[in-house]
N, C-alpha and C positions, 0 to 999 in steps of 0.2 A: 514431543520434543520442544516443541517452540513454549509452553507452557513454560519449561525449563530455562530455557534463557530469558522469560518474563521474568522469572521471579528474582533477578538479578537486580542490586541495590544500583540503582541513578542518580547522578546529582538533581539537583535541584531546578538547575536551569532550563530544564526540559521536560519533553515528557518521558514516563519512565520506561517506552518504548514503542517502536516504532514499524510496524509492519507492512512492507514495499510488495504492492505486487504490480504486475503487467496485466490490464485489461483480459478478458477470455477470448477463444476463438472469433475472430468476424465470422459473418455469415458470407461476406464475398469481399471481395479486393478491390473494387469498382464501384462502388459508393462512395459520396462525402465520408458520410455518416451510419457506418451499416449497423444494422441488430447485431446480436448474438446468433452463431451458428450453431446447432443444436449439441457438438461438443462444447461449445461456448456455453450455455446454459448448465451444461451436466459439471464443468470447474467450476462453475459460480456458487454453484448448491455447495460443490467440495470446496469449497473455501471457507463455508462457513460451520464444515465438518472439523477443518483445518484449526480454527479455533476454538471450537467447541470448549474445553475449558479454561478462555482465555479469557478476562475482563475485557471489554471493548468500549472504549468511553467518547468516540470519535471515527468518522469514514469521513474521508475526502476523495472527490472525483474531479473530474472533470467535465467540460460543458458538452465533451461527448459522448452517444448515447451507449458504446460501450464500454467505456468505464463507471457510467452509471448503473448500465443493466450485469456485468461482474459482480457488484457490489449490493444490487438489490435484495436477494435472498440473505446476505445477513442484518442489514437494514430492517427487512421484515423479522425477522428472527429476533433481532435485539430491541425492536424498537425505537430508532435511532433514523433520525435525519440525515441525510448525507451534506457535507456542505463541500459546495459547488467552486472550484477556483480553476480558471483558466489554463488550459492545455499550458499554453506559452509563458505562463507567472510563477514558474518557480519560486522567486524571493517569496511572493504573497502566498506560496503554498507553506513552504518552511518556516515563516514567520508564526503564520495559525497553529501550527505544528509546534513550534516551539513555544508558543502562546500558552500550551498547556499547564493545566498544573504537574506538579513533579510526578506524582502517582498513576498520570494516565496512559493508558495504550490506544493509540492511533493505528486506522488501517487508512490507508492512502492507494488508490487504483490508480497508475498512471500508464504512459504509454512506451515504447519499445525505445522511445528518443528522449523521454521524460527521465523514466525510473532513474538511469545512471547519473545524470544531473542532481535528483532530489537525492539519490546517496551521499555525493560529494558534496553538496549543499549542508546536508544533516553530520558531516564528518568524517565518513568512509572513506579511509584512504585507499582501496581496494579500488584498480580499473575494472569495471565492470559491463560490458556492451551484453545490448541484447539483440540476434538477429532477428527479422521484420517476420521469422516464420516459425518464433521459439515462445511456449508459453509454459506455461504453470512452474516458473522459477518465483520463490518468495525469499525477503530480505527482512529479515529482522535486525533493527537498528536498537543497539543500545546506548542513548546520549553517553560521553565521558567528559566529564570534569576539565580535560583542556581544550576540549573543541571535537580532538579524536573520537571515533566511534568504533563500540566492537558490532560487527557485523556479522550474521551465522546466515547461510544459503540453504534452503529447503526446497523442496517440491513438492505438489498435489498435483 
């Protein structure tokens, strides 16, 4: 499905879509910084089943270790670097993001407090909350031409 809403025509000023997910399971509640919890690991792999035939030209994480480790397995998969932007720097997240060229799709891993910020930031007029104990929702963003964005909701 999400294949589907990629192939959808973008302007220009952006990239040509945009794929929002929520870090994977913690492994516990009680660390700064926890791993992945061994569901956490098993969404990370299915994320990048998720887009299996999607171009992927960009990951963005954060400086935490589980939105890095979410994001790993397509990393390896693809090839591809992940670039690091600050839990708290939205602007500098959506900037790089919009920094694209028109043609690209971004995966962006953020957090439970992040994602609905980097929606409205990227145009989603959609309120969107994510509870502290809800995962494998994805957001695919497609920039619009006045700033609006069409937004389609999935899960893995």
């Amino acid at each position: 499905m999400a294949a589907l809403v990629l192939g959808l025509a973008a302007p220009a000023l952006a990239a040509k879509a945009v794929i929002v997910v929520r870090h994977a399971e913690k492994a516990n509640q009680t660390d700064k910084d926890p791993e992945l919890s061994l569901y956490g690991e098993d969404r990370a792999v299915a994320l990048t089943r998720l887009v299996r035939g999607t171009k992927v030209d960009a990951v963005f994480v954060t400086e935490l270790r589980r939105t890095r480790d979410t994001a790993a397995p397509l990393c390896r998969q693809r090839a591809l670097k992940p670039t690091v932007v600050k839990a708290a720097d939205t602007a500098a997240l959506v900037a790089q993001v919009r920094a694209l060229p028109a043609d690209a799709v971004a995966v962006v891993v953020g957090h439970s407090n992040t994602v609905p910020e980097i929606l409205a930031a990227l145009g989603v007029t959609e309120k969107v909350e994510i509870r502290d104990d809800e995962y494998g929702r994805v957001f695919v963003v497609v920039p619009g031409a006045s700033g609006a964005a069409t937004m389609l909701e999935l899960e893995y």
